[in-house]
C-alpha positions as CSV (number, residue, x, y, z in Angstrom):
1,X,32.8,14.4,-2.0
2,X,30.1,13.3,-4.5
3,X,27.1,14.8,-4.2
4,X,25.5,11.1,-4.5
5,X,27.6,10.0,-1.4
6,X,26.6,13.5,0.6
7,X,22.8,12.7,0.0
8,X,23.5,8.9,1.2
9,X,25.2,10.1,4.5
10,X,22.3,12.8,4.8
11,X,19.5,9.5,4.4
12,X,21.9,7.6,7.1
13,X,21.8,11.1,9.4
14,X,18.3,11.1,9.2
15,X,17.1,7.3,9.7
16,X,19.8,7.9,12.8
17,X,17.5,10.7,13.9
18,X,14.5,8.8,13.4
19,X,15.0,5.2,14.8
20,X,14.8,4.3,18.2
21,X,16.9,1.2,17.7
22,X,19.3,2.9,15.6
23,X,21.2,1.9,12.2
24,X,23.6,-1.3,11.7
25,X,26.2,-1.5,9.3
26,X,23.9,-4.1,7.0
27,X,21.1,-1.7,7.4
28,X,23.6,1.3,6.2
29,X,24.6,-0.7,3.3
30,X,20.8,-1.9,2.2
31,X,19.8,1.5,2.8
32,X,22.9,2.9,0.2
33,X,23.5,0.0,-2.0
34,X,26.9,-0.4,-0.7
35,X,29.3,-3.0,0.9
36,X,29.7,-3.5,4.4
37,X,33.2,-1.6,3.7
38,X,31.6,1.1,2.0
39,X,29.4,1.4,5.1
40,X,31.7,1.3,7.6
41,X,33.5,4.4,5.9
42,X,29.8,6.2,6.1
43,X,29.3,5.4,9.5
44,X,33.3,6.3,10.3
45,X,32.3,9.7,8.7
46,X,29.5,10.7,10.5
47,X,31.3,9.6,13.7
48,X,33.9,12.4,12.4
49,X,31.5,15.2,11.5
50,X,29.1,14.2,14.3
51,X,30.8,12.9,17.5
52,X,27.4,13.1,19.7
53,X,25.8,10.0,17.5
54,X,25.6,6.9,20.2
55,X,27.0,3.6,20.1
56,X,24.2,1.3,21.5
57,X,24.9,-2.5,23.0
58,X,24.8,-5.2,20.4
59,X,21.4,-6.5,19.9
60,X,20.2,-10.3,20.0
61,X,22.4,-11.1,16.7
62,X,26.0,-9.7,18.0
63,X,25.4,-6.1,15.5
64,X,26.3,-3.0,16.8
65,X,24.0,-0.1,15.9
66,X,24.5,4.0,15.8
67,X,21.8,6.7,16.6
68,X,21.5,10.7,17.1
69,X,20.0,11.4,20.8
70,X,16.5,13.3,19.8
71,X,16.3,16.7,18.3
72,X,20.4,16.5,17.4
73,X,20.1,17.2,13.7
74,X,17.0,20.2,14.1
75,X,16.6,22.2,10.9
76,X,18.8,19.1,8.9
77,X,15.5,17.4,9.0
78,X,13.0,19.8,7.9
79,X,10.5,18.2,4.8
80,X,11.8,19.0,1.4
81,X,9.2,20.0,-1.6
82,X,8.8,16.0,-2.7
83,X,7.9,15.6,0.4
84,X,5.3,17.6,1.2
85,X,3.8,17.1,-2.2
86,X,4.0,13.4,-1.7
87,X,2.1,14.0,1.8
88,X,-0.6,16.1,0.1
89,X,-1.1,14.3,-2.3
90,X,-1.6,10.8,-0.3
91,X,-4.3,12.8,1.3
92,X,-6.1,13.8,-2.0
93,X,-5.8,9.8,-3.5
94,X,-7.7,9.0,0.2
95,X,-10.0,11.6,0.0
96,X,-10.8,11.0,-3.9
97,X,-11.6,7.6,-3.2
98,X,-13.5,7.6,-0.6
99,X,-11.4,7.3,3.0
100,X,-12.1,10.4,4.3
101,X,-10.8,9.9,7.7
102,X,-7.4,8.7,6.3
103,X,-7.6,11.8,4.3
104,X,-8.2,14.6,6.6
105,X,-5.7,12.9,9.3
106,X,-2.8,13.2,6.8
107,X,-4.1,16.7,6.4
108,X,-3.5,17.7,10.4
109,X,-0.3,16.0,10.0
110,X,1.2,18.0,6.9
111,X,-0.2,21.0,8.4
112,X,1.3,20.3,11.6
113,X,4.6,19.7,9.8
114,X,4.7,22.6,7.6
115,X,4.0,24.9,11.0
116,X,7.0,23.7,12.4
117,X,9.3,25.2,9.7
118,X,10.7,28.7,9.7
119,X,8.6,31.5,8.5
120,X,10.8,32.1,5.9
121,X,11.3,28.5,4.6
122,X,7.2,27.8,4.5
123,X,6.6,30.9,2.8
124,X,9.1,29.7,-0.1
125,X,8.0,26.2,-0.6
126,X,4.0,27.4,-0.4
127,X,4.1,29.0,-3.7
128,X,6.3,26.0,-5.4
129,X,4.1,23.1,-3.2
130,X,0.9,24.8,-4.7
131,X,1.9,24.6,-8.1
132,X,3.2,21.2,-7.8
133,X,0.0,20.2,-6.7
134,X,-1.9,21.5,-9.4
135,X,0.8,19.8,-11.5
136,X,-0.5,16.3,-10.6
137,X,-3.7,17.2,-10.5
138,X,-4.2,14.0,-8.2
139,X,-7.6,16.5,-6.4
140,X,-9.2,17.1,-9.2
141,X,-9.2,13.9,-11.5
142,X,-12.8,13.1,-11.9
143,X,-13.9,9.2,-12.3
144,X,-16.5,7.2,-9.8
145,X,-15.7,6.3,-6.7
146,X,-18.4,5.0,-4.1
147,X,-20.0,6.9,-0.7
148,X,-18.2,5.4,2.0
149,X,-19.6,6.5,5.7
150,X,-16.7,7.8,7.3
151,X,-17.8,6.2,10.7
152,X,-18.1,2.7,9.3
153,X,-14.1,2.8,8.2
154,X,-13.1,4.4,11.7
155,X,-15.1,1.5,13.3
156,X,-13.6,-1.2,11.0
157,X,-10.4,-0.2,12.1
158,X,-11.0,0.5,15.3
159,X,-12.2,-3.6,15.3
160,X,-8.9,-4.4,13.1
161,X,-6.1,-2.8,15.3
162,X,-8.0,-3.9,17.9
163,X,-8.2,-7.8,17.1
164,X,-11.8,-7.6,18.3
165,X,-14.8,-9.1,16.2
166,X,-18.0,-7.1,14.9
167,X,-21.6,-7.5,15.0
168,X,-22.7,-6.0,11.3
169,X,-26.0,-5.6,9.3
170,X,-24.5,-5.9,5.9
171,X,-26.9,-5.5,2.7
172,X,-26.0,-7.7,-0.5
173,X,-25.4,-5.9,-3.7
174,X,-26.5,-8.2,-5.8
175,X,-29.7,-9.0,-4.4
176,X,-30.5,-6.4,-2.0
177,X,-31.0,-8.7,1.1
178,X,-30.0,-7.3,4.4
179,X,-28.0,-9.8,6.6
180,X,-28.8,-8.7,10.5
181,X,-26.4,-8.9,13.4
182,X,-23.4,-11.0,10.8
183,X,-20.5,-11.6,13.2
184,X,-17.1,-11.1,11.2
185,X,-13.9,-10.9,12.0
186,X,-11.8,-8.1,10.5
187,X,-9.0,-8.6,8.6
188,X,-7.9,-6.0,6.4
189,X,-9.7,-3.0,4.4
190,X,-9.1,-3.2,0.9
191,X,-9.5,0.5,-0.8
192,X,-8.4,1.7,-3.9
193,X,-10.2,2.5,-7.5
194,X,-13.9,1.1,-8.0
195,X,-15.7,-0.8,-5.4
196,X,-14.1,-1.2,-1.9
197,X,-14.3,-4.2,1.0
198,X,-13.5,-5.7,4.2
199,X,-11.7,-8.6,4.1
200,X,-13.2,-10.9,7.0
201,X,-13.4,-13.6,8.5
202,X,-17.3,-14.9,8.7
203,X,-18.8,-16.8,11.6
204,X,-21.8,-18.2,9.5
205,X,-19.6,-19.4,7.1
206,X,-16.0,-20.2,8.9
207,X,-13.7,-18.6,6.3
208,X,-12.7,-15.7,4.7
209,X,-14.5,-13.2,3.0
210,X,-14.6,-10.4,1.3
211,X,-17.4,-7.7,1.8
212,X,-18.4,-4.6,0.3
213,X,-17.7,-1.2,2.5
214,X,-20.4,0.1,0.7
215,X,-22.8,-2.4,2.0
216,X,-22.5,-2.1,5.7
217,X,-25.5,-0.3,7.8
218,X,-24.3,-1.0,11.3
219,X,-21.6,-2.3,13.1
220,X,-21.0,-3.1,16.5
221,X,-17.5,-3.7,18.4
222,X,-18.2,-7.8,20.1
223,X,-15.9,-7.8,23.0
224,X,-14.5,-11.5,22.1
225,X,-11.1,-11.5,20.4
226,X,-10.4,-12.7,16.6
227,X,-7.1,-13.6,15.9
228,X,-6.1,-14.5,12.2
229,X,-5.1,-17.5,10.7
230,X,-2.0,-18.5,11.6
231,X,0.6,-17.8,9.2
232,X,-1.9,-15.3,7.4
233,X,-0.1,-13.5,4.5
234,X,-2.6,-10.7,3.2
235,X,-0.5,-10.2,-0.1
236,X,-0.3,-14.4,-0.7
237,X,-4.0,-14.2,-0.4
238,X,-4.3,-11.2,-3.1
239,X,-1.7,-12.7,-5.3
240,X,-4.4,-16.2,-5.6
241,X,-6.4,-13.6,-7.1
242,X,-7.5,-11.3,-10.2
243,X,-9.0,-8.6,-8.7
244,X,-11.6,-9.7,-6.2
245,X,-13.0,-13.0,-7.4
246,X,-12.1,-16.1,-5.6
247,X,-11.8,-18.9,-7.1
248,X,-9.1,-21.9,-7.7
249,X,-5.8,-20.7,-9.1
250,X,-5.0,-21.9,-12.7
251,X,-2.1,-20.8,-15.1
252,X,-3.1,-17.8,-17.0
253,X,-1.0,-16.9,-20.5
254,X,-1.9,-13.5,-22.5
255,X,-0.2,-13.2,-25.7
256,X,-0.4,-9.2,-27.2
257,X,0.2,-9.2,-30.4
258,X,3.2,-6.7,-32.0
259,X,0.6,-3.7,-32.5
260,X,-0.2,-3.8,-28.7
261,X,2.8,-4.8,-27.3
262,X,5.0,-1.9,-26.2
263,X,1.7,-0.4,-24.5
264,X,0.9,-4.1,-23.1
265,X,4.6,-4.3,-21.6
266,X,4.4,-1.1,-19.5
267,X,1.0,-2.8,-17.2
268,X,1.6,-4.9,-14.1
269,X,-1.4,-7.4,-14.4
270,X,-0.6,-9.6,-11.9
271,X,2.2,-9.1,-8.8
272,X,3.5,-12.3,-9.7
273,X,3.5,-12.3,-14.1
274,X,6.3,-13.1,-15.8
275,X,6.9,-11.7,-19.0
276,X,8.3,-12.8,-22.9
277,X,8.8,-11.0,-26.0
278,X,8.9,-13.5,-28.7
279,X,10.7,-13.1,-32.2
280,X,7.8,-11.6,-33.5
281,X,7.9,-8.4,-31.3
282,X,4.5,-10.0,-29.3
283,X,4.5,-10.2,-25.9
284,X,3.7,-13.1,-23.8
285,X,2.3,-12.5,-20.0
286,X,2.0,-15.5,-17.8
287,X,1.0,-15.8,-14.3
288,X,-1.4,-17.9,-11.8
289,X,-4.2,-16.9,-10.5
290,X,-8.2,-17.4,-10.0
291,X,-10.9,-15.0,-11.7
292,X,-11.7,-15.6,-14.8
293,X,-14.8,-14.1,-15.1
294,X,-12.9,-10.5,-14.4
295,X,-9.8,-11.1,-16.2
296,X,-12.4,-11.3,-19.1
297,X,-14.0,-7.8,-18.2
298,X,-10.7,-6.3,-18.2
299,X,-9.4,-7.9,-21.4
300,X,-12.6,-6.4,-23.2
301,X,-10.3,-3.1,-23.9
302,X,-7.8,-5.5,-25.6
303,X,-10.1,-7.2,-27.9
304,X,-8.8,-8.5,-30.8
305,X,-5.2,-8.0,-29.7
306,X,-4.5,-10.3,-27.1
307,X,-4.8,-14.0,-27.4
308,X,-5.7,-15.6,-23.7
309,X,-5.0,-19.4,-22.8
310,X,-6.2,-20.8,-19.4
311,X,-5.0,-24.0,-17.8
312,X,-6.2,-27.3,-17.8
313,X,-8.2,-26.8,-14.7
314,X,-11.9,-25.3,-15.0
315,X,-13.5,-23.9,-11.8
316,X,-16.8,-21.7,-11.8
317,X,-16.3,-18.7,-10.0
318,X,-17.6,-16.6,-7.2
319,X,-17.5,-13.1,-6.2
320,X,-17.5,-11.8,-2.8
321,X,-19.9,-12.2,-0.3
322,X,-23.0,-9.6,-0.4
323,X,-21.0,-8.0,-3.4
């Protein structure tokens, strides 16, 4: 057997162990890139080399599905160097930017992992994991990030999982003014490089809203329940958007030239972009999206190499609430 195919029925084994529901044969051959023939020989297979796997009822839609009872496979499962690497390393991006709570909760949980393996076994990936990490050097990277208070991110999501809505004093950034007793309902937090927000849905104003983590001073838990939009897509609502600035989508076209392009081609700007190299090796990236104002801020490292066309409509701008 390929060594390919043994990885694949070693995935299958695995999600088996892992699922409560189990595995169907279309899930098999997502999971593998196979046909449901393909997958039906996988599945015959571990039936072969593992008779205890169960056969569960067909669910709502007629599919069958397979799973291990708990604890079948034991040492088959134990983490592999990517792994763990990839876990400590999540936990150094959270912690370098700012989500500390996220951070040292992936920390228990690697650590808690790696005690469960055999003395032997942690003792030979410790050296290697170490020296991987320092590899990436993910810890250590240096850049600004802002002071976020761990308790006001436990307490936002706390309020988001929840479905609750909060009582907040919020301070502007722009202007300084403190906002007392702001009822918002929580949505989603939005971290990652630079500044960081809660995406909200705002009494005062009855829509949503985006609001800088950095800004809040108090929050309180309000014991009525917010329930969002119906229909709500959280990566629709980024996608209407260059970075953080809301405004009315228009069609957006950046055109590198050749000198540029090749470094140009290897950026996502937008989830949505399409891309076109044209005959004379430039490179053509159109999507649609609101922002202006920051599309121009971040184009200011291209400057003088990339040509930028807006669409017919013209919409002033506005950042987020008490940004």
């Amino acid at each position: 057997m390929r060594y390919g195919r043994l990885a694949d029925l070693l995935r299958i084994a695995v999600a088996m162990q892992g699922s409560a529901e189990g595995l169907s044969l279309l899930e098999i051959a997502d999971m593998c890139g196979v046909c449901r023939r393909s997958a039906e020989r996988m599945r015959d297979t571990l039936l072969f080399v593992f008779p205890q796997i169960e056969e569960l009822p067909p669910d709502d839609n007629g599919r069958k599905r397979w799973r291990f009872p708990p604890g079948t496979l034991g040492r088959m499962v134990e983490p592999s160097l990517d792994e763990l690497a990839a876990a400590h390393r999540a936990a150094a991006i959270a912690r370098r930017e700012g989500d500390i709570d996220t951070a040292e909760t992936l920390a228990r949980l690697t650590a808690k992992v790696q005690a469960m393996q055999r003395g032997d076994q942690r003792r030979k990936l410790s050296a290697d994991l170490e020296a991987q990490l320092l590899a990436d050097g993910v810890a250590f990277r240096p850049g600004p990030r802002e002071r976020i208070a761990p308790e006001t991110l436990s307490t936002l999501r706390e309020a988001i999982l929840a479905g609750v809505m909060i009582s907040a004093d919020h301070r502007a950034r722009t202007s300084g003014k403190l906002s007392r007793n702001t009822r918002l309902g929580p949505i989603a937090l939005l971290l990652g490089d630079g500044r960081q927000y809660l995406l909200a849905w705002s009494e005062y104003q009855d829509d949503l809203r985006l609001f800088a983590l950095a800004g809040f001073e108090q929050i309180e838990l309000e014991p009525d329940v917010y329930t969002r939009p119906e229909g709500f897509d959280l990566q629709d609502w980024l996608a209407d958007s260059f970075g953080i600035w809301r405004e009315e989508p228009q069609d957006v076209e950046w055109r590198f030239i050749p000198e540029v392009a090749d470094e140009a081609a290897s950026y996502i700007f937008h989830p949505r972009q399409e891309t076109e190299r044209l005959e004379d090796g430039s490179l053509v990236v159109r999507f649609r999206a609101g922002g202006r104002q920051e599309m121009q801020w971040y184009l200011a490292r291209w400057e003088g190499k990339v040509e930028v066309r807006f669409g017919k409509l013209e919409v002033n701008g506005t950042g987020p609430d008490a940004a």
